[in-house]
N, C-alpha and C positions, 0 to 999 in steps of 0.2 A: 440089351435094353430090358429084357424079361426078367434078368436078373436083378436088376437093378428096381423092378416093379415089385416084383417078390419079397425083396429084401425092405423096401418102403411099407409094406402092407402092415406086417406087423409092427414095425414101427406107428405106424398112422394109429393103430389099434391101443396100442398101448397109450398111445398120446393121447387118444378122445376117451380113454376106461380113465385113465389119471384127472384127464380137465371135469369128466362127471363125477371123478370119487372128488372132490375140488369143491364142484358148486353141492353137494349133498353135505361137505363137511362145513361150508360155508353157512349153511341151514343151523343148521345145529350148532354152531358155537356162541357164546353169550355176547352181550353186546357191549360192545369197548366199554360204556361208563354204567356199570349195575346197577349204579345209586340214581334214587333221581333226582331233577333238576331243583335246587334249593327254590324254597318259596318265598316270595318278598313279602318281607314283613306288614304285619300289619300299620295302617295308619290311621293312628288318631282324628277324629274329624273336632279340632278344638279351636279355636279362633286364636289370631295372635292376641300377645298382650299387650295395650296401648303402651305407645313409648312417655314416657315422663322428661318430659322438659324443665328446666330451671333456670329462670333466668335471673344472672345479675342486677340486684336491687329490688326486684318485685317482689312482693307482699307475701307470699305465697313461700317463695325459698328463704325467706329470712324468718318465716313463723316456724318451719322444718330446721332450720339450722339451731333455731332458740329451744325447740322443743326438748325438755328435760325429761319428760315424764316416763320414759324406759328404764329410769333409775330407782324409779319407785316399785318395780317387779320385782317379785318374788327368786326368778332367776336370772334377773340380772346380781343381786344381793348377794344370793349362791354362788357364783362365779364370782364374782370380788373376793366374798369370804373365801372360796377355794384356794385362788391366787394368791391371794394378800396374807397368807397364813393367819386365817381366823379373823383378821379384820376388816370390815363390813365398809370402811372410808377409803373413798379414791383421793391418794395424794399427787402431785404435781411429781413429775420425775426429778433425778436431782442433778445435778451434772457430777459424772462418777469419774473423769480424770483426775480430781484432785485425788483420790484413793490410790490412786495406781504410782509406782514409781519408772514404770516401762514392762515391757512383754515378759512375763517370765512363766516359764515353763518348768515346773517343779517335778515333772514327769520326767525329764532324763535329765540324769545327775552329770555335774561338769563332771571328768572321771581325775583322778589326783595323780600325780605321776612324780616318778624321778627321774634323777640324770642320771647316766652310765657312761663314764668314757670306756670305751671299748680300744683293744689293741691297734688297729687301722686307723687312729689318730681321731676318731669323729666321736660325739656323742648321739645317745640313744635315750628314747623314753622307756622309761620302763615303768607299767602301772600298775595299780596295787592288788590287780591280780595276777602277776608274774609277764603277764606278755609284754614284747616290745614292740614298738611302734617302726615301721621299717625304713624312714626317714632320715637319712645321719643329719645332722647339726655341727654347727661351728660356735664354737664358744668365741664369743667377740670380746674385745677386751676390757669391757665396761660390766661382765659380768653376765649378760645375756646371749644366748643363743640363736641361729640364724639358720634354717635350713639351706643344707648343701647344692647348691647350682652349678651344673657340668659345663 
C-alpha cells in the first residue's frame, strides 16, 4: 500500500503542475471571436409615405390617367429622340408579324452535305468540310433517304 501511495504522489503532482499550467494558459490566450460584435445599423427616423389610392371612376384617377403634360419635358423629348433615332414623335406600335415569315436564325448556317454510299451497303453524309456524319441511311426507292433502325 506504501507503494502504491508513493507511486500516486507524483502522479497527483504532475496532474495539479498540468491542470495549473492549464488555467494560466487559458488566461492568456485570445478570445474565440477577435472581431467585435457587428453594430446595427443606423435607422432613419423618416415617416412613411402615404399610400395613394385610385379609385375606379373618381375624378381624381381619371384627371392622372388624362394628364399629358410629362410630354412636354425636356427629358422626356430626350428620351424619345434617343430611342426613336432622332425623332422627337411617339407613334403607335405597328403589328410586326406581317414582316416576319417564321423564326429564323441566320446565325447557324443549315450545313450542306452529300451522299456517300459506302462499301457496307449504307449511305453516309458527308459535309463540305470533309467530315461524315455517323448515321448510315437507306436509300428508299423513290429516291430519298431513311436512317438505319436495328
Amino acid at each position: 500500500m506504501a507503494s502504491s501511495i508513493s507511486t500516486s504522489l507524483p502522479l497527483c503532482i504532475t496532474m495539479l503542475r498540468s491542470l495549473h499550467e492549464a488555467v494560466d494558459s487559458r488566461n492568456t490566450m485570445a478570445p474565440i471571436w477577435p472581431f467585435g460584435k457587428k453594430k446595427q445599423p443606423d435607422m432613419l427616423d423618416e415617416p412613411e409615405p402615404e399610400t395613394v389610392i385610385y379609385r375606379k371612376g373618381s375624378g381624381e384617377a381619371m384627371q392622372v390617367l388624362e394628364d399629358n403634360s410629362h410630354r412636354e419635358s425636356v427629358d422626356y423629348k430626350a428620351a424619345v429622340s434617343l430611342f426613336g433615332n432622332g425623332d422627337t414623335t411617339v407613334k403607335r406600335a405597328e403589328e410586326q408579324s406581317q414582316y416576319y415569315e417564321g423564326l429564323v436564325d441566320s446565325a447557324t448556317p443549315v450545313p450542306e452535305f452529300s451522299w456517300v454510299h459506302h462499301t457496307d451497303g449504307y449511305h453516309y453524309k458527308q459535309f463540305t468540310d470533309g467530315a461524315f456524319d455517323s448515321v448510315p441511311h437507306r436509300k428508299n426507292q423513290d429516291g430519298t433517304y431513311s436512317p438505319y433502325q436495328a
